[in-house]
N, CA, C and O atoms as CSV, one atom per row, in Angstrom:
chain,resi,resn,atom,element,x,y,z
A,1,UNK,N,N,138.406,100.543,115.372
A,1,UNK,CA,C,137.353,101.128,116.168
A,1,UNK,C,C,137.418,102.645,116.035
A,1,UNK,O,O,138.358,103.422,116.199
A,2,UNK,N,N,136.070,102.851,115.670
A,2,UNK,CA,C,136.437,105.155,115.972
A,2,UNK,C,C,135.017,105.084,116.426
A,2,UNK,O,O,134.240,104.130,116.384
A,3,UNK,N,N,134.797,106.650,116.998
A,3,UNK,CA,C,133.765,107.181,117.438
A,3,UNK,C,C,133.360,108.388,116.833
A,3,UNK,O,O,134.126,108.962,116.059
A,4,UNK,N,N,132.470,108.747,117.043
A,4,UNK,CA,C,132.052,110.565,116.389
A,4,UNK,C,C,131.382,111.167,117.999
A,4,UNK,O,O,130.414,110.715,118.609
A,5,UNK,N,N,132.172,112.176,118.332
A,5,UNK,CA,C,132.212,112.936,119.233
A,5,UNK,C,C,131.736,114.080,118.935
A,5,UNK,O,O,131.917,114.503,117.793
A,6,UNK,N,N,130.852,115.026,120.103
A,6,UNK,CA,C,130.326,116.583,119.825
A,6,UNK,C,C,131.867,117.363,120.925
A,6,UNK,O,O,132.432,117.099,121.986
A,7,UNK,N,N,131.952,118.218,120.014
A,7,UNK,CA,C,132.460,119.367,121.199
A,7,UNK,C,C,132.318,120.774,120.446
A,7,UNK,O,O,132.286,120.609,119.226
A,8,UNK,N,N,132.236,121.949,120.795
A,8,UNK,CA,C,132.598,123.207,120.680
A,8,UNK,C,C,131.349,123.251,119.398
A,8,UNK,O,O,131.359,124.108,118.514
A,9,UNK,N,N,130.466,122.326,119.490
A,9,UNK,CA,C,129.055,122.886,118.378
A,9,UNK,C,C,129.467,121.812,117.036
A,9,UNK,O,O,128.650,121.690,116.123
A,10,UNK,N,N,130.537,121.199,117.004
A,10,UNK,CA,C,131.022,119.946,116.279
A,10,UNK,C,C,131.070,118.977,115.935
A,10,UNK,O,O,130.756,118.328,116.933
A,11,UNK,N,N,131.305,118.119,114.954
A,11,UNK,CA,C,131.393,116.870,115.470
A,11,UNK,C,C,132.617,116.224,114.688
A,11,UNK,O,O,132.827,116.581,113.529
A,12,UNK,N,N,133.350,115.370,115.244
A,12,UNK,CA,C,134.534,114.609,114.920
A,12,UNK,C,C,134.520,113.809,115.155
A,12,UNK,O,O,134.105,113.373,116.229
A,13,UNK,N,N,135.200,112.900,113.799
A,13,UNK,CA,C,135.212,111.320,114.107
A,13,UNK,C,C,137.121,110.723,114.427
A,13,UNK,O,O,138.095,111.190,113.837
A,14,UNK,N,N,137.142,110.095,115.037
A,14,UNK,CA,C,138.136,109.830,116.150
A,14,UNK,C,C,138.540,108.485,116.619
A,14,UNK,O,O,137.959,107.614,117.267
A,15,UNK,N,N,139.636,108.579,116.127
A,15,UNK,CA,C,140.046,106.567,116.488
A,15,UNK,C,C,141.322,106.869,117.513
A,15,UNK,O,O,141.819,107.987,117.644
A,16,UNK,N,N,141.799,105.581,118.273
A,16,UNK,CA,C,142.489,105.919,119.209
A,16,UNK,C,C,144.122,105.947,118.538
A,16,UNK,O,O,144.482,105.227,117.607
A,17,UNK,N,N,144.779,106.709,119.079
A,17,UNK,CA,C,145.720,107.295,118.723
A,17,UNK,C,C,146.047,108.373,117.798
A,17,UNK,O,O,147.184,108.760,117.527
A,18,UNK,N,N,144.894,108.844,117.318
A,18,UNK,CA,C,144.776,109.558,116.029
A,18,UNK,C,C,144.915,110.727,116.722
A,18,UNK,O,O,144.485,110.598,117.869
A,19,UNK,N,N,145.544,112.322,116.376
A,19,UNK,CA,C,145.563,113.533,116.276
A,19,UNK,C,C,144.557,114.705,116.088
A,19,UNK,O,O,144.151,114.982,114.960
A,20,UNK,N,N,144.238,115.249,116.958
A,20,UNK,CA,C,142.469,115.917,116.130
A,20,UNK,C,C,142.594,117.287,116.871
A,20,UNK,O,O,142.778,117.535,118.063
A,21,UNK,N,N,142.415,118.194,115.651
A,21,UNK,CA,C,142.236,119.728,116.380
A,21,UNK,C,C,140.933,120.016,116.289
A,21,UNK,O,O,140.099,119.994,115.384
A,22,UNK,N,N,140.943,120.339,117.620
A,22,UNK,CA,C,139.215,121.231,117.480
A,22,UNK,C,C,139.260,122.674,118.203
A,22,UNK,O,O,140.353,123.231,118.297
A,23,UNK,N,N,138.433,123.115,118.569
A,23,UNK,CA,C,137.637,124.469,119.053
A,23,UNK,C,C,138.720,124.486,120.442
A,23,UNK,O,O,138.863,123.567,121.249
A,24,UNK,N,N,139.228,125.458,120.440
A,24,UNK,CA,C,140.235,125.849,121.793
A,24,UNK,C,C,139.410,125.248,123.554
A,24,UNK,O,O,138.327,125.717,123.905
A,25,UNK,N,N,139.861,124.631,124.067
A,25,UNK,CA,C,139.460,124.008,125.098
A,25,UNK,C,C,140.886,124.428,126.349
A,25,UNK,O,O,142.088,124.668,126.232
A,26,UNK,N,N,139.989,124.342,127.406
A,26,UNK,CA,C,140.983,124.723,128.818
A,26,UNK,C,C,142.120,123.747,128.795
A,26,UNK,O,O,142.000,122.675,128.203
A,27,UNK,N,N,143.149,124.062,129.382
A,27,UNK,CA,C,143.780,122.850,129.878
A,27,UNK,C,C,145.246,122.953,129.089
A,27,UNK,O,O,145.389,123.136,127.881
A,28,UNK,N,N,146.405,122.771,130.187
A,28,UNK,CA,C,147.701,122.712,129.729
A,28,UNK,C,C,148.316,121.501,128.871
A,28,UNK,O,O,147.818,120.386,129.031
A,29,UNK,N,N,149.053,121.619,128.243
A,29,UNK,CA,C,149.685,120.505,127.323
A,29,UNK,C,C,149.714,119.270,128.466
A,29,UNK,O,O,149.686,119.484,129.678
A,30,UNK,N,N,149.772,118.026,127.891
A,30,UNK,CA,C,149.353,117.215,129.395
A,30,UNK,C,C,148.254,116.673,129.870
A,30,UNK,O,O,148.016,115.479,130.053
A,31,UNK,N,N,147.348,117.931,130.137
A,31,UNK,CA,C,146.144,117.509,130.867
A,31,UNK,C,C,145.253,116.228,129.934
A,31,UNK,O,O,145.563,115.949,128.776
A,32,UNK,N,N,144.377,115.703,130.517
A,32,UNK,CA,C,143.642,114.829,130.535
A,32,UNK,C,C,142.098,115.330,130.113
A,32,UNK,O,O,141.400,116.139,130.725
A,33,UNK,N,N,141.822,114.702,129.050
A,33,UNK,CA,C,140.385,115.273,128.780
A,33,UNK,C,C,138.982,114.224,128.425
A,33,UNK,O,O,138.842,113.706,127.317
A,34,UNK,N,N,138.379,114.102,129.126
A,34,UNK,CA,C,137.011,113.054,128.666
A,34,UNK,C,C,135.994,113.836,127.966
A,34,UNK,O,O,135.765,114.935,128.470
A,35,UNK,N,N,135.600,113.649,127.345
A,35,UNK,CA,C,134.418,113.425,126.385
A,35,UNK,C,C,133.266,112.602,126.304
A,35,UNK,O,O,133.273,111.515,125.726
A,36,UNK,N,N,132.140,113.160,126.946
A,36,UNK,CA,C,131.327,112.419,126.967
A,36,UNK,C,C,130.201,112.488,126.408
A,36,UNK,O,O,129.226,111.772,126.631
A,37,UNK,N,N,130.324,113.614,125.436
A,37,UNK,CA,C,128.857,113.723,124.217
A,37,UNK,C,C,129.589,112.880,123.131
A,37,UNK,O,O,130.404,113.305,122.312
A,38,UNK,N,N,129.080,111.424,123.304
A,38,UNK,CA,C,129.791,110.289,122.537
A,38,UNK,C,C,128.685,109.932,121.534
A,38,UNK,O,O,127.899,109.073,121.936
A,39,UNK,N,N,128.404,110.595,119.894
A,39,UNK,CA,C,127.453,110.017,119.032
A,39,UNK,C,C,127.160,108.728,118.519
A,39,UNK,O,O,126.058,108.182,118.453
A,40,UNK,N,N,128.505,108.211,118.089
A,40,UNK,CA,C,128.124,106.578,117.358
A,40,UNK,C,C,129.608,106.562,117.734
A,40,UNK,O,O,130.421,107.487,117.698
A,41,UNK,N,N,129.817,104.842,118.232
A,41,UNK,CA,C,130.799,104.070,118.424
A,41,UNK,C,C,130.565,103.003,117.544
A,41,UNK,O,O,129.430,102.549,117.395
A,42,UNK,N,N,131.603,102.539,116.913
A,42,UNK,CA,C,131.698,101.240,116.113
A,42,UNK,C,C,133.244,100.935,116.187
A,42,UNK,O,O,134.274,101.602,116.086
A,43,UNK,N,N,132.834,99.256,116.473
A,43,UNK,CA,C,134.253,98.342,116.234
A,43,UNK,C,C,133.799,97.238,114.624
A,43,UNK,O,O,132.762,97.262,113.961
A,44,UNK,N,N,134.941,96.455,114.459
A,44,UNK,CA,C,134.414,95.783,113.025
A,44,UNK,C,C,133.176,95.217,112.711
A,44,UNK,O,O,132.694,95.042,111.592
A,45,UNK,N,N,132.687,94.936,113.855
A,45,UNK,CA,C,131.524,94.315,113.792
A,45,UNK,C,C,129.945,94.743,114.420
A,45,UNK,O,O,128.899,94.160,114.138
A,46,UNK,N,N,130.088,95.871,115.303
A,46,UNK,CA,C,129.194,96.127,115.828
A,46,UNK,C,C,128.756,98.286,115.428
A,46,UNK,O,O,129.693,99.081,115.350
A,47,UNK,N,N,127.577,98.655,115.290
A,47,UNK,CA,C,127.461,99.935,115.693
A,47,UNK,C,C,126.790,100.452,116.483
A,47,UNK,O,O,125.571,100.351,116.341
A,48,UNK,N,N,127.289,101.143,117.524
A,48,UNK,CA,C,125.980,101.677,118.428
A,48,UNK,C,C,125.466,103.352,118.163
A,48,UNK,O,O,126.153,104.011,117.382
A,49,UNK,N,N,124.825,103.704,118.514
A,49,UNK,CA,C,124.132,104.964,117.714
A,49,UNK,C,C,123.491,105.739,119.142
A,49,UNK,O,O,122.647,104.938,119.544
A,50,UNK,N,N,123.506,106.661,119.872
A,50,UNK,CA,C,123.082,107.334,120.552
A,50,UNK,C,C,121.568,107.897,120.205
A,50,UNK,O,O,121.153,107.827,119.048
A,51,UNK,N,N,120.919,108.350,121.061
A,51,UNK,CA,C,119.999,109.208,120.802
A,51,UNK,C,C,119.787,110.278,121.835
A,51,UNK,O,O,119.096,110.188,122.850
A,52,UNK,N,N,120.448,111.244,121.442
A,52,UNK,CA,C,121.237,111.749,120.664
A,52,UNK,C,C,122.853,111.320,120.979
A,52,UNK,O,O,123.762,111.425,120.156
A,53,UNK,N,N,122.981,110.839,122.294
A,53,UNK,CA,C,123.978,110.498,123.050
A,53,UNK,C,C,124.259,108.944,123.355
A,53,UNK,O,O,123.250,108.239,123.358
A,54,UNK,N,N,125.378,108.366,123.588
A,54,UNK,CA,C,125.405,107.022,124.105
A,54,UNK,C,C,125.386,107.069,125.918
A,54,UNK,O,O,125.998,107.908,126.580
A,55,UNK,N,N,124.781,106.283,126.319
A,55,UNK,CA,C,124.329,106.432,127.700
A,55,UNK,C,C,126.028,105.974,128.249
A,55,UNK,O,O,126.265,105.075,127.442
A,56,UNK,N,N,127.190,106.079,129.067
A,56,UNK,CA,C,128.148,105.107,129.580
A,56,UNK,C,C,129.441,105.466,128.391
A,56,UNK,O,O,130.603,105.209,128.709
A,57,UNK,N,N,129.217,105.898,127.415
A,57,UNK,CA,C,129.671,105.901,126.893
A,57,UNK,C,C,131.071,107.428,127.014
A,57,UNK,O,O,130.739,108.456,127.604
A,58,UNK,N,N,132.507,107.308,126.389
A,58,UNK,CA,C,133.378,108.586,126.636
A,58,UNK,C,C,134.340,107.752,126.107
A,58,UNK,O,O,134.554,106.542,126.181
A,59,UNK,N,N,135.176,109.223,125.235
A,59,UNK,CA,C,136.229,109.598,125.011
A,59,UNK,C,C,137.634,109.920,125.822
A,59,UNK,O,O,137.369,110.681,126.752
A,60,UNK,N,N,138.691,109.673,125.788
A,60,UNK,CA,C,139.605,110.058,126.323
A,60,UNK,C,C,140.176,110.498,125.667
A,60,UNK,O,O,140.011,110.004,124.552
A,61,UNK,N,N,141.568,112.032,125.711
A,61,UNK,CA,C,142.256,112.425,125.285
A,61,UNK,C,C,143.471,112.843,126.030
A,61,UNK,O,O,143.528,112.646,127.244
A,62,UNK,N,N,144.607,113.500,125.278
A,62,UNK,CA,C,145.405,114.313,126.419
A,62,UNK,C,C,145.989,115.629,125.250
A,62,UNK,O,O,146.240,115.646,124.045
A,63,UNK,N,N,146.011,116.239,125.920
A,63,UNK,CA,C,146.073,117.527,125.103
A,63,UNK,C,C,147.735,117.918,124.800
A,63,UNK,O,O,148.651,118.064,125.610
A,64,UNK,N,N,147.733,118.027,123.290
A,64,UNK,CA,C,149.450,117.565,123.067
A,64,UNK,C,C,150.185,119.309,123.118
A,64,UNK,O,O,151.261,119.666,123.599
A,65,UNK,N,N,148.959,120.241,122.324
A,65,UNK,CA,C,149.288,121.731,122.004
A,65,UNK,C,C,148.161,122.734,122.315
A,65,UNK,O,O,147.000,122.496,122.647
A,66,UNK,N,N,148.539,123.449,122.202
A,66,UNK,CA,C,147.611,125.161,122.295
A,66,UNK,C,C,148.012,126.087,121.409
A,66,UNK,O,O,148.921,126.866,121.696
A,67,UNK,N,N,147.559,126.108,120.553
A,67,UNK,CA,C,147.802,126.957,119.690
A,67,UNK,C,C,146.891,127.947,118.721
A,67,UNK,O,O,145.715,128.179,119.001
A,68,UNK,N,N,147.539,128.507,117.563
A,68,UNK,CA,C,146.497,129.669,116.464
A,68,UNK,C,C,146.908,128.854,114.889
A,68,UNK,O,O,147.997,128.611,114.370
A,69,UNK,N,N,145.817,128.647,114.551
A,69,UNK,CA,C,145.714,128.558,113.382
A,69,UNK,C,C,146.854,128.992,112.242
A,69,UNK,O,O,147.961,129.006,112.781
A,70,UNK,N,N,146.911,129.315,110.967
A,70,UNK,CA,C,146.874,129.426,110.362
A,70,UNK,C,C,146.409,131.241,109.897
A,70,UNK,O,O,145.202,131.479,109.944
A,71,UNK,N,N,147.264,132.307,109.519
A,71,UNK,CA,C,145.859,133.410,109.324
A,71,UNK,C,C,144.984,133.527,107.857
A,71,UNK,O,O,145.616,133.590,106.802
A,72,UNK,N,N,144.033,133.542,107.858
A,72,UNK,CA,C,142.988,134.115,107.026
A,72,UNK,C,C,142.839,135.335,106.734
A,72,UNK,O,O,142.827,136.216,107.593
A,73,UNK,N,N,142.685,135.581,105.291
A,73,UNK,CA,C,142.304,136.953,105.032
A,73,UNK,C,C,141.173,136.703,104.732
A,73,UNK,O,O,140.647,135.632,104.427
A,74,UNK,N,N,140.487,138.447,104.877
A,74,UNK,CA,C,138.941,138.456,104.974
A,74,UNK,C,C,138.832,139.423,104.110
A,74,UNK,O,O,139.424,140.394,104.582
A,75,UNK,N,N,138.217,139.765,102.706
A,75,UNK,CA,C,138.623,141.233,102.370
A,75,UNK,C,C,136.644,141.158,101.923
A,75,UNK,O,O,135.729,140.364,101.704
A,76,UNK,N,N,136.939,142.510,102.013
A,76,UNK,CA,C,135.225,142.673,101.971
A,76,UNK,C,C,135.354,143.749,101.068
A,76,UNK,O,O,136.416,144.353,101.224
A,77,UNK,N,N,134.569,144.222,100.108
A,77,UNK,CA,C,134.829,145.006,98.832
A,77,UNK,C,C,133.159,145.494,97.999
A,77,UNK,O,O,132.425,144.670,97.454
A,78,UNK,N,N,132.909,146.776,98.081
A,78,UNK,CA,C,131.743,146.727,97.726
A,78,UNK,C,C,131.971,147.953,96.348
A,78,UNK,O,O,132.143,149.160,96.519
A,79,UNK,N,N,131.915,147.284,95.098
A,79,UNK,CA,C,131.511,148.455,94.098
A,79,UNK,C,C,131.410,149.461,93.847
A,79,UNK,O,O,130.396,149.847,94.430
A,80,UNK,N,N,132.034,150.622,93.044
A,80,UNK,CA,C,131.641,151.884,92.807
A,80,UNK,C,C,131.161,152.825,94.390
A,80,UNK,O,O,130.542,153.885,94.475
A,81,UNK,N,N,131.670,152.040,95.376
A,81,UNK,CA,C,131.565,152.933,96.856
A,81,UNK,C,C,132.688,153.126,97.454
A,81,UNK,O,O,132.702,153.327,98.669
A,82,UNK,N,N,133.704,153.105,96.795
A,82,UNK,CA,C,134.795,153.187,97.634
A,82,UNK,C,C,134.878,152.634,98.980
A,82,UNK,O,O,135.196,153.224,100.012
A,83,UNK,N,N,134.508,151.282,98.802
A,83,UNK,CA,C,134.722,151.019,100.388
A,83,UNK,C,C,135.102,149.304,99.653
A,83,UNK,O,O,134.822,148.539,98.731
A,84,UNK,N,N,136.049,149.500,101.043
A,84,UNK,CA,C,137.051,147.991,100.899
A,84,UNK,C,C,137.877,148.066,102.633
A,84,UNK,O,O,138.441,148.916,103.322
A,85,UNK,N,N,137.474,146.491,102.740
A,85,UNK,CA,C,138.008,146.534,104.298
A,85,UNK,C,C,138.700,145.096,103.941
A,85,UNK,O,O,138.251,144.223,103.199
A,86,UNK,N,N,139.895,145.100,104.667
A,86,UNK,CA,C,141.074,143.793,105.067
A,86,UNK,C,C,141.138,143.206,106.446
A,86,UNK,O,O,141.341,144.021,107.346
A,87,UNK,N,N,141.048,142.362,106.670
A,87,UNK,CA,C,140.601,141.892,108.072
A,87,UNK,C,C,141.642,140.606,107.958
A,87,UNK,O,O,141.678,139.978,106.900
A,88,UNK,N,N,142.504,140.222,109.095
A,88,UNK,CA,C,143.507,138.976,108.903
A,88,UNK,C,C,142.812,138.605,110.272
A,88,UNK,O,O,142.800,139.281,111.301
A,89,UNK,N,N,142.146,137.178,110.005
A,89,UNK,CA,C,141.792,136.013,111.511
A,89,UNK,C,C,143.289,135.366,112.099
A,89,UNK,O,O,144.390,135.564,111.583
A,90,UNK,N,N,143.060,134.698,113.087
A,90,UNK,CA,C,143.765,133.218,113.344
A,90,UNK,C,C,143.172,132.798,114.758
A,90,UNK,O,O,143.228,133.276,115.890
A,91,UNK,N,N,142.452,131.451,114.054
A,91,UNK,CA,C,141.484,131.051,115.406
A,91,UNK,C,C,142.746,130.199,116.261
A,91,UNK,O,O,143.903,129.910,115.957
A,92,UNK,N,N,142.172,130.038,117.085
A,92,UNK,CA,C,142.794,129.337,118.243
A,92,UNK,C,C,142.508,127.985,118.377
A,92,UNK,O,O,141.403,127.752,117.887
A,93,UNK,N,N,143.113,126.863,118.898
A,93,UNK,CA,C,142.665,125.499,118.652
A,93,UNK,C,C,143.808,124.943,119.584
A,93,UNK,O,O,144.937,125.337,119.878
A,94,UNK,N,N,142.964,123.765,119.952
A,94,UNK,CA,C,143.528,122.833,121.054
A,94,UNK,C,C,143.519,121.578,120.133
A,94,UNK,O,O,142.485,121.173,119.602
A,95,UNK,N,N,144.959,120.880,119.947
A,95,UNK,CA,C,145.555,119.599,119.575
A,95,UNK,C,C,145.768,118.571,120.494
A,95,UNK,O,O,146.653,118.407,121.333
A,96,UNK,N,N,144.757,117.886,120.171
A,96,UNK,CA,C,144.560,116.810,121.277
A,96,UNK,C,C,144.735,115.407,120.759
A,96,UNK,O,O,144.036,115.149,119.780
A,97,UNK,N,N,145.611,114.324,121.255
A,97,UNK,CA,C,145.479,112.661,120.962
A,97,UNK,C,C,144.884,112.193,121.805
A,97,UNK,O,O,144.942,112.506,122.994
A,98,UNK,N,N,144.049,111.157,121.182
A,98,UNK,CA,C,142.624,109.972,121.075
A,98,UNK,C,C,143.662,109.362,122.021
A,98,UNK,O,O,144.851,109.227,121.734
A,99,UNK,N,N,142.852,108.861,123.663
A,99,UNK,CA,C,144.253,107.766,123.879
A,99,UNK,C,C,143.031,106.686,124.393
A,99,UNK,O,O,143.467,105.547,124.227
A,100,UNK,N,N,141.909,106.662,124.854
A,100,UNK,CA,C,141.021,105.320,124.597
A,100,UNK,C,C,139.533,106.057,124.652
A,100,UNK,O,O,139.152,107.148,125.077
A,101,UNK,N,N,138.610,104.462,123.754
A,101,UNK,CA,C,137.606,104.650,123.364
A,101,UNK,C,C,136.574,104.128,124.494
A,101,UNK,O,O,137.049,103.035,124.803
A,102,UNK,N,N,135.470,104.322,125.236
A,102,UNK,CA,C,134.859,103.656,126.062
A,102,UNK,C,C,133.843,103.713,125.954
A,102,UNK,O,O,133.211,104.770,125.973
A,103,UNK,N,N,133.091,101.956,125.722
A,103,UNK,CA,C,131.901,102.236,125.868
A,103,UNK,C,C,131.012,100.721,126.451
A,103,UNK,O,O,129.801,100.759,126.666
């Protein structure tokens, strides 16, 4: 069984027990998180499909970490102008486990 879930402008697909980082969300290691912009649910035999949403339908999670990415370099560089800029990211992201599917 998985689902495809919206959060943070996203979408992720998500089976229970599975591991999933997304877009930094509130909440201490621990906490408890539902999800209820639930797109398509399917088990082996059945699919249901929202429009745009499933009516009853939610996600559960519990939030394992809080953390930063990875950093990125950004280098921006423009020709015969002497100009060159270095920029290092690291987004932020909340690690969360799938712990049931409901619908």
């Amino acid at each position: 069984m998985f689902a495809i879930i919206n959060t943070g402008g996203k979408q992720y697909k998500v089976k229970k027990g599975a591991k999933v980082r997304v877009d930094r969300l509130k909440g201490e290691p621990g906490t408890k998180i539902d999800f209820n912009e639930v797109l398509l649910v399917s088990d082996d035999k059945d699919i249901k499909i929202g429009t745009p949403y499933l009516k009853g339908a939610s996600v559960s999670g519990v939030v394992k970490r809080q953390d930063k990415a990875k950093k990125i370099i950004v280098f921006k560089y423009i020709r015969r102008k002497n100009s060159s800029k270095k920029i290092g990211h690291r987004q932020y992201f909340t690690e969360l486990e799938i712990t049931d599917i409901n619908y």
